[in-house]
N, C-alpha and C positions, 0 to 999 in steps of 0.2 A: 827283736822278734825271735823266738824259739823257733827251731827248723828241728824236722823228724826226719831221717833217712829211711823212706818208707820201703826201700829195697832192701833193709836190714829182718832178719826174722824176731829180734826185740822189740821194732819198730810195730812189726806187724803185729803180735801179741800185745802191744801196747793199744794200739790200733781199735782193732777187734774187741777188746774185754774193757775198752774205756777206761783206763789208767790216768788217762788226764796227760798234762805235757810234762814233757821231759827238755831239760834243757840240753842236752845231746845225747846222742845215741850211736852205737860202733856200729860199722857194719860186722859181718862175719854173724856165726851160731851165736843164738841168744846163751847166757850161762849153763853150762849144763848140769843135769842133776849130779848127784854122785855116779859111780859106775853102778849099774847095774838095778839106778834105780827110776823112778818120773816123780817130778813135781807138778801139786796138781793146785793151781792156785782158783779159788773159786769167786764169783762174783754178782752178788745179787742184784738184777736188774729191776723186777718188779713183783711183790706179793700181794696179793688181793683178791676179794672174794673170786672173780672172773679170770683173773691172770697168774701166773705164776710160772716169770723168765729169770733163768742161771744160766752163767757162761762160765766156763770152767777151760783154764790156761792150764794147757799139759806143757813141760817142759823136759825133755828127755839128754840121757848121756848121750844119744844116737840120733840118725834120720830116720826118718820111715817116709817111704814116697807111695804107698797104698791107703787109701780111707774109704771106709765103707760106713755110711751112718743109718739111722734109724734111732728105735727108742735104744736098742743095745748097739753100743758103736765098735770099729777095730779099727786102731792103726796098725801096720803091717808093714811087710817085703821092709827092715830096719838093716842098717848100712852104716859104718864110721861114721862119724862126724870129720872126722880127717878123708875119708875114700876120694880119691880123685878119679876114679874109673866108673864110678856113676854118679846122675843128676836129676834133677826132679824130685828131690826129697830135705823134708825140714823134721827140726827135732823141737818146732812149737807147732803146736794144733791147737785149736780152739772148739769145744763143742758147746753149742748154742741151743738150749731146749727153752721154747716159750710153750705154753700148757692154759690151754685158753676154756672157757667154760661159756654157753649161748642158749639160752631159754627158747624151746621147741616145742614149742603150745604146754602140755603140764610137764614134760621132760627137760634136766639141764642136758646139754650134749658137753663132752668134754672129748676137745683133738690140741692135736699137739702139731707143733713144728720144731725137728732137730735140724741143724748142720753142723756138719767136721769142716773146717778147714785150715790149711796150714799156711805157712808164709811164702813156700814155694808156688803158692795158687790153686793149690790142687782141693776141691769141696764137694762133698757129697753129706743132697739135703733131700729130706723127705718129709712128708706132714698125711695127715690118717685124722680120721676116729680115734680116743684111746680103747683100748681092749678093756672089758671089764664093764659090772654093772652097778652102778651104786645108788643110794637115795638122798646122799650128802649133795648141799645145793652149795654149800663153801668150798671151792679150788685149796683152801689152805686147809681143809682137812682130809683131801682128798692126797694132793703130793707135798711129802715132807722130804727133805735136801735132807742128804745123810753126809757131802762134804759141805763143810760150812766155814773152812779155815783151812789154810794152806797144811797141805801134808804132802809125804812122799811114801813112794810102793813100789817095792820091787818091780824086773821085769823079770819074765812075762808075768803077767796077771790081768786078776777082773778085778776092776773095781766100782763099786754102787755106788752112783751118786745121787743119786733121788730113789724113793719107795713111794708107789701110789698104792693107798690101800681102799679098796673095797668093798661095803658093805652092801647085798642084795635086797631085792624086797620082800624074801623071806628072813632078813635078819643076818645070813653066813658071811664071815666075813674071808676076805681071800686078799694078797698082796703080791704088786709085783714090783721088782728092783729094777732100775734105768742104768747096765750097765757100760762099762767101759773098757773095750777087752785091747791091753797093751801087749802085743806081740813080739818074740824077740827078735 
């Protein structure tokens, strides 16, 4: 039988974004990215006219023990990977967007649920209405994943991981990016 050292932050990342098993796993910082940069491994959960859930493995050179989430997220307050003078910070985060669609007499509504959270325990989750008004009744023409394969991005930076776009019932169309602000 496979055992996961679920105290490990690879563990946890594994955990979290459903990896499947691992036949072991170190403890200690999960791999880090290069200096100076994050890995962003992405993971489709469900698309469908009504649903539409991505989980996306941040994996950094560093920790960050601050998360602030919503539809735009931030990891922050980032620290060595080696620091021994602080604690409460991991350099795997996980953000969880599920994007749900629900028929409201002749209206679809579309809300959303994010969370951030890291292997340290630390998660911050919010869910709404989405902003914005459209006549599209398909969730997959609504939000399109702009990471769709593992990539890496400097730090600091934004990066877009989904774009909902928009069309009114006058026809204008308008878009907004889901992003992900890595702090250094």
């Amino acid at each position: 039988m496979n055992k996961i050292a679920l105290s490990s932050p690879a563990a946890f990342a594994c955990l979290v974004s459903g990896c499947g098993t691992r036949s072991a796993v170190s403890s200690g910082p999960a791999p880090a990215a290069p200096p100076g940069y994050v890995k962003i491994s992405p993971q489709k959960i469900s698309e469908t006219p009504t649903d539409i859930h991505w989980k996306w493995s941040i994996v950094g050179d560093r920790n960050w023990s601050d998360l602030s989430g919503g539809l735009d997220s931030t990891i922050s307050k980032s620290y060595p990977l080696t620091g021994s003078t602080q604690a409460g910070g991991s350099n795997v985060v996980v953000y969880d967007l599920d994007i749900t669609a629900a028929k409201n007499g002749n209206q679809v509504v579309f809300s959303y649920w994010a969370r951030l959270s890291s292997a340290s325990g630390t998660t911050s989750s919010t869910s709404s209405p989405l902003p914005g008004e459209t006549q599209e009744t398909d969730l997959r023409r609504v939000a399109v994943a702009l990471v769709t394969s593992e990539i890496q991005k400097p730090i600091p930076g934004k990066i877009s991981l989904l774009r909902l776009e928009f069309v009114s019932k006058g026809g204008k169309k308008s878009s907004q990016d889901i992003v992900l602000n890595v702090a250094d």
